[in-house]
PDB file of N, CA, C and O in Angstrom:
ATOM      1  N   UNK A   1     -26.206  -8.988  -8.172  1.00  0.00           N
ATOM      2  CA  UNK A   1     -26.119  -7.541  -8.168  1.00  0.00           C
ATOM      3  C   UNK A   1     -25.108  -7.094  -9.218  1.00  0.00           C
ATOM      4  O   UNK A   1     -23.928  -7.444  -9.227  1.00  0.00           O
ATOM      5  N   UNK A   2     -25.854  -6.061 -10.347  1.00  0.00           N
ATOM      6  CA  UNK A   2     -24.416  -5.769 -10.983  1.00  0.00           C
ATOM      7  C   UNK A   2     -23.603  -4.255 -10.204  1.00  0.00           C
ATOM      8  O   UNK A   2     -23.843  -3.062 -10.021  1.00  0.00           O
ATOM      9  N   UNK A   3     -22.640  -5.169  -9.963  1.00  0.00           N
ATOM     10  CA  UNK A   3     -21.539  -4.255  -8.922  1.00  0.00           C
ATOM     11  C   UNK A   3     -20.662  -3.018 -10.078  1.00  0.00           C
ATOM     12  O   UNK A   3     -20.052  -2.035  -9.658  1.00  0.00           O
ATOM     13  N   UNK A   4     -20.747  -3.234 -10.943  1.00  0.00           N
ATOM     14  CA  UNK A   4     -20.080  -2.334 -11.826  1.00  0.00           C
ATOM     15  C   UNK A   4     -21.004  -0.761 -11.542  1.00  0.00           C
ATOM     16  O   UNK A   4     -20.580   0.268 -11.016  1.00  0.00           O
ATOM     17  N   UNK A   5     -22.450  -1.062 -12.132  1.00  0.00           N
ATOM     18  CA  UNK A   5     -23.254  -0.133 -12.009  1.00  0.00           C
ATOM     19  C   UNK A   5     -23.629   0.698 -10.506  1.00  0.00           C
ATOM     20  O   UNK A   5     -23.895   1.881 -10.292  1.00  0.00           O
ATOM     21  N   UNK A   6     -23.520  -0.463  -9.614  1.00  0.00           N
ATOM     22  CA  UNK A   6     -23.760   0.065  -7.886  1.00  0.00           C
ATOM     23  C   UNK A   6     -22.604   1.037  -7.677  1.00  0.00           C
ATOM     24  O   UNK A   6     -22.744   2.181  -7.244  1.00  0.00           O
ATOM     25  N   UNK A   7     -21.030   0.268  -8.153  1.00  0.00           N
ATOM     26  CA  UNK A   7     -20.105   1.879  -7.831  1.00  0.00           C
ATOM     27  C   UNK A   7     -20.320   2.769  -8.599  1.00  0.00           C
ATOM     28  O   UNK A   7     -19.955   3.880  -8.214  1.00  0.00           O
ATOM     29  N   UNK A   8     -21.021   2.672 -10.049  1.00  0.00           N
ATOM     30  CA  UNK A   8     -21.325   3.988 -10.270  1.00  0.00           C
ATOM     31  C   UNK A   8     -22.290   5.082  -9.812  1.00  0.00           C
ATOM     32  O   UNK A   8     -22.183   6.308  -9.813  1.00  0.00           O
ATOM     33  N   UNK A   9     -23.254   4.264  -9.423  1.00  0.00           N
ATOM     34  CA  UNK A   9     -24.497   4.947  -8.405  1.00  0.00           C
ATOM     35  C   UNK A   9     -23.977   5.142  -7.366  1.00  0.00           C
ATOM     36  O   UNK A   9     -24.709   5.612  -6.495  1.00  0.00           O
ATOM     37  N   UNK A  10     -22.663   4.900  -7.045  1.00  0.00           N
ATOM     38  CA  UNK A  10     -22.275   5.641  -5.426  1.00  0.00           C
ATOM     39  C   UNK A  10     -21.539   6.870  -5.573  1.00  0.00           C
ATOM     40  O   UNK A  10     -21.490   7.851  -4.832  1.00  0.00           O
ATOM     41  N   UNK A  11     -20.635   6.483  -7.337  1.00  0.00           N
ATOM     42  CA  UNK A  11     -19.498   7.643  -7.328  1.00  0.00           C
ATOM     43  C   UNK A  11     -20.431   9.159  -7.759  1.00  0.00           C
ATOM     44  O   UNK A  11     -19.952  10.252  -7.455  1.00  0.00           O
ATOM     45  N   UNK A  12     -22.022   9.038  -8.615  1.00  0.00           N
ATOM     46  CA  UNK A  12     -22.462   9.917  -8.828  1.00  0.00           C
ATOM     47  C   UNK A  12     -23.086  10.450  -7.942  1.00  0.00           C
ATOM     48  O   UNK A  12     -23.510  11.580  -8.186  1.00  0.00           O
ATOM     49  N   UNK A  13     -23.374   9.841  -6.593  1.00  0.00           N
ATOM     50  CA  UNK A  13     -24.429   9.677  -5.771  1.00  0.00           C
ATOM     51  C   UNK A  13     -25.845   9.795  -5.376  1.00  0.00           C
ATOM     52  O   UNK A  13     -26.472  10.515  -4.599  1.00  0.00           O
ATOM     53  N   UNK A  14     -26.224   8.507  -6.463  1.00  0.00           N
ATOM     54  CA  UNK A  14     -27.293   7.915  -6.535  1.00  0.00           C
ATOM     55  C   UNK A  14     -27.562   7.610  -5.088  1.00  0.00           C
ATOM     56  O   UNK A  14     -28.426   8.102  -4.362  1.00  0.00           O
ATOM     57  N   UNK A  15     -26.636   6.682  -4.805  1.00  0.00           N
ATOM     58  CA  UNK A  15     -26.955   5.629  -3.788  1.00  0.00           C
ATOM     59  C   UNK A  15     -25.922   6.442  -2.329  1.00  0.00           C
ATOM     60  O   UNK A  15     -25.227   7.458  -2.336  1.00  0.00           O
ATOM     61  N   UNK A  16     -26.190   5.604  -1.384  1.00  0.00           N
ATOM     62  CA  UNK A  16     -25.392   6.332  -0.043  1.00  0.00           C
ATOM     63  C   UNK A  16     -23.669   5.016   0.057  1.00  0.00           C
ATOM     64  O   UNK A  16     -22.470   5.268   0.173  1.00  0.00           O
ATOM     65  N   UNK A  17     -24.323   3.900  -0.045  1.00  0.00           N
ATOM     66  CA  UNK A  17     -23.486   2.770   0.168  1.00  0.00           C
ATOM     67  C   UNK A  17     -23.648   1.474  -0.431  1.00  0.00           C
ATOM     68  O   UNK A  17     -24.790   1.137  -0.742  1.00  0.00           O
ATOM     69  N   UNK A  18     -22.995   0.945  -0.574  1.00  0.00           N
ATOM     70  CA  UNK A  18     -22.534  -0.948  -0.892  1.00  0.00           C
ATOM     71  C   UNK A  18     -22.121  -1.650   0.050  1.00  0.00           C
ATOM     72  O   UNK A  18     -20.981  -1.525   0.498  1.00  0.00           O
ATOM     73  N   UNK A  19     -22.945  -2.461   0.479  1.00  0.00           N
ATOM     74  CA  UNK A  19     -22.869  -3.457   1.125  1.00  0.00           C
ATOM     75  C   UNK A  19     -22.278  -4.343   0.640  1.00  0.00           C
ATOM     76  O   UNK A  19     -22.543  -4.751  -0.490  1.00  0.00           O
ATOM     77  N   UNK A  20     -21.005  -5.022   1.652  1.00  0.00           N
ATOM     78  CA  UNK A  20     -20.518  -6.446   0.270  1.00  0.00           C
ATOM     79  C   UNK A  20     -20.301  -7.332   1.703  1.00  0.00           C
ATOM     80  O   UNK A  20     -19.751  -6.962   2.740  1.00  0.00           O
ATOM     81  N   UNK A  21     -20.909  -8.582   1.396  1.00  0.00           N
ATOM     82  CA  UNK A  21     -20.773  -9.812   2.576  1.00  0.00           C
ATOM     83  C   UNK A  21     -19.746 -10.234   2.165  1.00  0.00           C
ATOM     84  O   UNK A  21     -19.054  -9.575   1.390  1.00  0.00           O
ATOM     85  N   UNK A  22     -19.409 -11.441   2.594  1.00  0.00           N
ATOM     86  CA  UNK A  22     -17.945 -12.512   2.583  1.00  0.00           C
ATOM     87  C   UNK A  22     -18.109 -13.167   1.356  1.00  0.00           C
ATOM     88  O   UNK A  22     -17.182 -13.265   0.552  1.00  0.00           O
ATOM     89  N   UNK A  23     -19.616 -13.780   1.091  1.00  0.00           N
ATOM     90  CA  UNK A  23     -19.997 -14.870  -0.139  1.00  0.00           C
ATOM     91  C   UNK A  23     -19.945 -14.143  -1.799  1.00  0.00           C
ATOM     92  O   UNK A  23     -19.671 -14.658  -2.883  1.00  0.00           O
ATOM     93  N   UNK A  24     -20.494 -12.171  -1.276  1.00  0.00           N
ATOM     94  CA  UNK A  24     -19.868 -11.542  -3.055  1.00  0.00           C
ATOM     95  C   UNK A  24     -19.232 -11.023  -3.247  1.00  0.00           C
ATOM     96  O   UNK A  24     -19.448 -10.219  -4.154  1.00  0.00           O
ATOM     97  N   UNK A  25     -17.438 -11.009  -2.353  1.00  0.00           N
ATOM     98  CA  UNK A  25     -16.565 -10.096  -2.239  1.00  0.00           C
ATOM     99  C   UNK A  25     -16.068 -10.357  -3.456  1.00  0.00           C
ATOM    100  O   UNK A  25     -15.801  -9.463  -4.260  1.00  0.00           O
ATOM    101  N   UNK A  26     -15.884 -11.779  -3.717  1.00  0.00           N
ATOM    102  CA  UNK A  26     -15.044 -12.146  -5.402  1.00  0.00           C
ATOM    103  C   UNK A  26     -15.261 -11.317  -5.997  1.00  0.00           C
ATOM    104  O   UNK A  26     -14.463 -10.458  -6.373  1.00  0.00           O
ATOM    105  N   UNK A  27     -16.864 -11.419  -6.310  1.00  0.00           N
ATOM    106  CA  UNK A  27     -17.330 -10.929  -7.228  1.00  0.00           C
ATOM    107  C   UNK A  27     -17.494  -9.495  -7.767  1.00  0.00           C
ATOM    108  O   UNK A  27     -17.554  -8.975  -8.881  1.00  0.00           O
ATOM    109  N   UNK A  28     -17.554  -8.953  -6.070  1.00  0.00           N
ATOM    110  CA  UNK A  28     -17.440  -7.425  -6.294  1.00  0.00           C
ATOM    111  C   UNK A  28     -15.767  -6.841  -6.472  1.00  0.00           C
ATOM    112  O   UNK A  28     -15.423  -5.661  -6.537  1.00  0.00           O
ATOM    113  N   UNK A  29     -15.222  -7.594  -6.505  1.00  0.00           N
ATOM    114  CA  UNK A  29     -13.706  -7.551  -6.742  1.00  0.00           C
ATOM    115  C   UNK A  29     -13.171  -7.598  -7.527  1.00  0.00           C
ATOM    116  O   UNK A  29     -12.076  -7.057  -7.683  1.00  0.00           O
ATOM    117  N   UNK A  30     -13.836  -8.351  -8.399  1.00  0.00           N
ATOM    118  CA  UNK A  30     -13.549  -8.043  -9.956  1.00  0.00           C
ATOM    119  C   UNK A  30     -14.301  -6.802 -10.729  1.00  0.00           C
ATOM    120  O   UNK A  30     -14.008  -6.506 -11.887  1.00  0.00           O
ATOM    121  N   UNK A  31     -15.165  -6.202 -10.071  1.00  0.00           N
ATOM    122  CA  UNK A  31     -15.773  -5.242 -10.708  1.00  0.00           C
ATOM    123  C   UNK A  31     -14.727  -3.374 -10.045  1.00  0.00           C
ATOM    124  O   UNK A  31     -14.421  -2.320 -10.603  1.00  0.00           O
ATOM    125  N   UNK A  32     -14.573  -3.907  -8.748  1.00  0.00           N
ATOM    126  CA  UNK A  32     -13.587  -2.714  -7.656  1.00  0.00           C
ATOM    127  C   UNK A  32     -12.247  -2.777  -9.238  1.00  0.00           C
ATOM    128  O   UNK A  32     -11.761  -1.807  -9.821  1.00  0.00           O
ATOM    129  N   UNK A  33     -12.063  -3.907  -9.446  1.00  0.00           N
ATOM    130  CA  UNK A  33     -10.619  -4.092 -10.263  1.00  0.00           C
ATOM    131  C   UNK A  33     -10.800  -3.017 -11.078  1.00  0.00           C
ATOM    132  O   UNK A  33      -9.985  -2.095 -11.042  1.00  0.00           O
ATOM    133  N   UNK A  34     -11.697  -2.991 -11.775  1.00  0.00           N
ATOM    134  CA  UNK A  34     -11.793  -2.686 -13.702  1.00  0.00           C
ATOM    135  C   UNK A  34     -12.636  -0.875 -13.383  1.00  0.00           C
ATOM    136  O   UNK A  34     -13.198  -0.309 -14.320  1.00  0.00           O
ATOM    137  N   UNK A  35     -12.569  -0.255 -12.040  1.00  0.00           N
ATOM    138  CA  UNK A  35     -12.892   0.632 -11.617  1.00  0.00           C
ATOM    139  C   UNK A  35     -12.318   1.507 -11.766  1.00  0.00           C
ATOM    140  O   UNK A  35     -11.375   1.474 -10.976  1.00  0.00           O
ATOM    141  N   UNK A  36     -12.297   2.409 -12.384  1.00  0.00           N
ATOM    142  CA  UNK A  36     -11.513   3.879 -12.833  1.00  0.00           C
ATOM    143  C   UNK A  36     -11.412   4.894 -11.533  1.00  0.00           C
ATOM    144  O   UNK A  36     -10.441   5.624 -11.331  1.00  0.00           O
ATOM    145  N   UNK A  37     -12.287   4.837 -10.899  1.00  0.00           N
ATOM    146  CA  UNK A  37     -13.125   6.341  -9.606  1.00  0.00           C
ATOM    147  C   UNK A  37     -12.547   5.294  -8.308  1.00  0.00           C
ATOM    148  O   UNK A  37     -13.412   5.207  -7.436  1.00  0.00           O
ATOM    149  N   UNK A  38     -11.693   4.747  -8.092  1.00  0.00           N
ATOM    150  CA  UNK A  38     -11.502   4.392  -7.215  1.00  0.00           C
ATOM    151  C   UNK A  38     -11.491   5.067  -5.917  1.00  0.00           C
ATOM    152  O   UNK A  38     -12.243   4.677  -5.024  1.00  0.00           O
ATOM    153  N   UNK A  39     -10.400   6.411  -5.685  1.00  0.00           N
ATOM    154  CA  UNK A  39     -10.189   7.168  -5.450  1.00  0.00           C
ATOM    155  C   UNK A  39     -11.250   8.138  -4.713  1.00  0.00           C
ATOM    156  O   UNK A  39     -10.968   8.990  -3.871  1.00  0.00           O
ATOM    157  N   UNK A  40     -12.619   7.801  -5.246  1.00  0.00           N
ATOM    158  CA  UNK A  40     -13.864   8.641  -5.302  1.00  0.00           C
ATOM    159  C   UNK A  40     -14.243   7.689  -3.472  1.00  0.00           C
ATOM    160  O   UNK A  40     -14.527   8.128  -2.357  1.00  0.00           O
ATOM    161  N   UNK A  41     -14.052   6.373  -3.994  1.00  0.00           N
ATOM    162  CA  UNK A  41     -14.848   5.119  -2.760  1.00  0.00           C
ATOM    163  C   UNK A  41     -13.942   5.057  -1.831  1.00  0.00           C
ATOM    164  O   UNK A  41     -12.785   5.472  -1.903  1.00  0.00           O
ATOM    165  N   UNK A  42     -14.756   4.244  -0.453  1.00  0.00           N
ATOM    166  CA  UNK A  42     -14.329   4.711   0.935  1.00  0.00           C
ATOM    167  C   UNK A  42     -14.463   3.251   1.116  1.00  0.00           C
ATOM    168  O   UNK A  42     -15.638   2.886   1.135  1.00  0.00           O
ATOM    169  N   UNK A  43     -13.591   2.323   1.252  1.00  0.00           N
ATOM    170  CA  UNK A  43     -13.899   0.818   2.068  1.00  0.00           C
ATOM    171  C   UNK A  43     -14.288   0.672   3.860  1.00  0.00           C
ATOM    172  O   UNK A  43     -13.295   0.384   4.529  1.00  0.00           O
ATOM    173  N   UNK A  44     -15.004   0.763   4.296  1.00  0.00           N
ATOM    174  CA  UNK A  44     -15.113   0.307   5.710  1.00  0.00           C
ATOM    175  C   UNK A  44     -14.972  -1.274   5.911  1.00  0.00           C
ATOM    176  O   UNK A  44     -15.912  -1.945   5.486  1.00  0.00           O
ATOM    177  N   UNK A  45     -13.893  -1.948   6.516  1.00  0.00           N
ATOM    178  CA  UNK A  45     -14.431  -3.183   6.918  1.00  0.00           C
ATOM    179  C   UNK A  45     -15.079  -3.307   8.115  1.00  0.00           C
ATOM    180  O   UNK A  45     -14.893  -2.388   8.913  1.00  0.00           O
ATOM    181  N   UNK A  46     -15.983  -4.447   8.533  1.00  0.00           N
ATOM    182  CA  UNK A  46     -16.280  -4.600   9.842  1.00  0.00           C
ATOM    183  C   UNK A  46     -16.031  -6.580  10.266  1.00  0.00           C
ATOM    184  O   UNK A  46     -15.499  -7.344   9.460  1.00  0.00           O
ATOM    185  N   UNK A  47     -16.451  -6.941  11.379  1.00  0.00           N
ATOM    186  CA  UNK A  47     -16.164  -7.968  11.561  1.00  0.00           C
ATOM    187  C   UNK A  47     -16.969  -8.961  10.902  1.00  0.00           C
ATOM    188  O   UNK A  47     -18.119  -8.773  10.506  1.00  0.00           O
ATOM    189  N   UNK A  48     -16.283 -10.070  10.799  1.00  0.00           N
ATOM    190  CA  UNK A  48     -17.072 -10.883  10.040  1.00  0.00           C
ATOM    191  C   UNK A  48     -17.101 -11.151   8.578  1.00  0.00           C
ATOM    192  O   UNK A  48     -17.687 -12.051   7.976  1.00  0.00           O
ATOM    193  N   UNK A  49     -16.219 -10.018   8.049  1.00  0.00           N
ATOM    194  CA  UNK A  49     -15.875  -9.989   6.511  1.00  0.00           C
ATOM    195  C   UNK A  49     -16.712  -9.121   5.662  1.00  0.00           C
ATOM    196  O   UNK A  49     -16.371  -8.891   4.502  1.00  0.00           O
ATOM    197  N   UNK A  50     -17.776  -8.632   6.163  1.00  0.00           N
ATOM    198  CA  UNK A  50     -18.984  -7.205   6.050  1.00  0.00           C
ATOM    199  C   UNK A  50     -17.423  -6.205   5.841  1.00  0.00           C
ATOM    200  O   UNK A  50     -16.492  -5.959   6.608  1.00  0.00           O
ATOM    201  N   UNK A  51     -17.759  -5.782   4.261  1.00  0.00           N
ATOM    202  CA  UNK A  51     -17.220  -4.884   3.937  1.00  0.00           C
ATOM    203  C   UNK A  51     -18.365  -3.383   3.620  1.00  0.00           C
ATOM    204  O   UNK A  51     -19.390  -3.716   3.025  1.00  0.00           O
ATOM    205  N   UNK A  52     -18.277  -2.037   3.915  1.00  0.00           N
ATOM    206  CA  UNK A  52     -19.120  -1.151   3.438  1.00  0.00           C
ATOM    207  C   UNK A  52     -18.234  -0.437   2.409  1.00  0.00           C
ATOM    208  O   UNK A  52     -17.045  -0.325   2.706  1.00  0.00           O
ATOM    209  N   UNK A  53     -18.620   0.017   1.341  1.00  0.00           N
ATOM    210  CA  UNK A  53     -18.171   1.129   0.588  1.00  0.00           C
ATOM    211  C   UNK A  53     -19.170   2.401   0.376  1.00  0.00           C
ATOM    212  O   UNK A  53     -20.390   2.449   0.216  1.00  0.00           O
ATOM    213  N   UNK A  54     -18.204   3.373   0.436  1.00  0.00           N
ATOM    214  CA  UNK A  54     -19.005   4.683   1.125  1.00  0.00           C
ATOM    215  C   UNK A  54     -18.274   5.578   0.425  1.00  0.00           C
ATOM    216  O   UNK A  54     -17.053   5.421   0.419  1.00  0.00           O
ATOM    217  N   UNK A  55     -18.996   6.945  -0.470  1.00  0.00           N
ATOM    218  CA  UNK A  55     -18.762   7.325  -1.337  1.00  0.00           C
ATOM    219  C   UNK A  55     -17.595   8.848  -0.346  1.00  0.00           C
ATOM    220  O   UNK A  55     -17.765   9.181   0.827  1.00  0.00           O
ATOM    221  N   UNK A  56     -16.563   9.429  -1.288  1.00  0.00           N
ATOM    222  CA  UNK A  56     -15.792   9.881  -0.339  1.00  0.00           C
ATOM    223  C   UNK A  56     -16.291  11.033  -0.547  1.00  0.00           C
ATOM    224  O   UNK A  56     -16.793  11.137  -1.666  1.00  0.00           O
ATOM    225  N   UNK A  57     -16.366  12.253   0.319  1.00  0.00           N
ATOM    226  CA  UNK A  57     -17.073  13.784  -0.024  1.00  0.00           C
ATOM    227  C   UNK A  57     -16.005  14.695   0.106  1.00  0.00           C
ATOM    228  O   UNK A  57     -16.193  15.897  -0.081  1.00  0.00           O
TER     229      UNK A  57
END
C-alpha cells in the first residue's frame, strides 16, 4: 500500500480511514514520519496492535 498517498486521500477526504495492522505499522511509520498534515489525522488504537487513522473534522 502506498501509505504516503492513503494519508493524503484521508487529509483531502477522499477516503474515510487507514487501517494499519501490527505487520505494516513500520512501514506506515515511515511514511506518518515525512507527513506534513499531521495535525489534520486522528490515531485510534485498538487491541491487538490494529491501529485506525481517521481524518480530524
Amino acid at each position: 500500500m502506498d501509505f504516503e498517498a492513503a494519508l493524503n486521500d484521508l487529509k483531502d477526504g477522499k477516503i474515510d480511514k487507514i487501517e494499519i495492522s501490527p505487520e505494516n505499522f513500520v512501514a506506515f511509520q515511515r511514511a506518518w514520519h515525512d507527513f506534513a498534515y499531521q495535525n489534520t489525522v486522528q490515531g485510534v488504537a485498538h487491541r491487538g496492535g490494529k491501529v485506525t487513522y481517521l481524518r480530524v473534522k
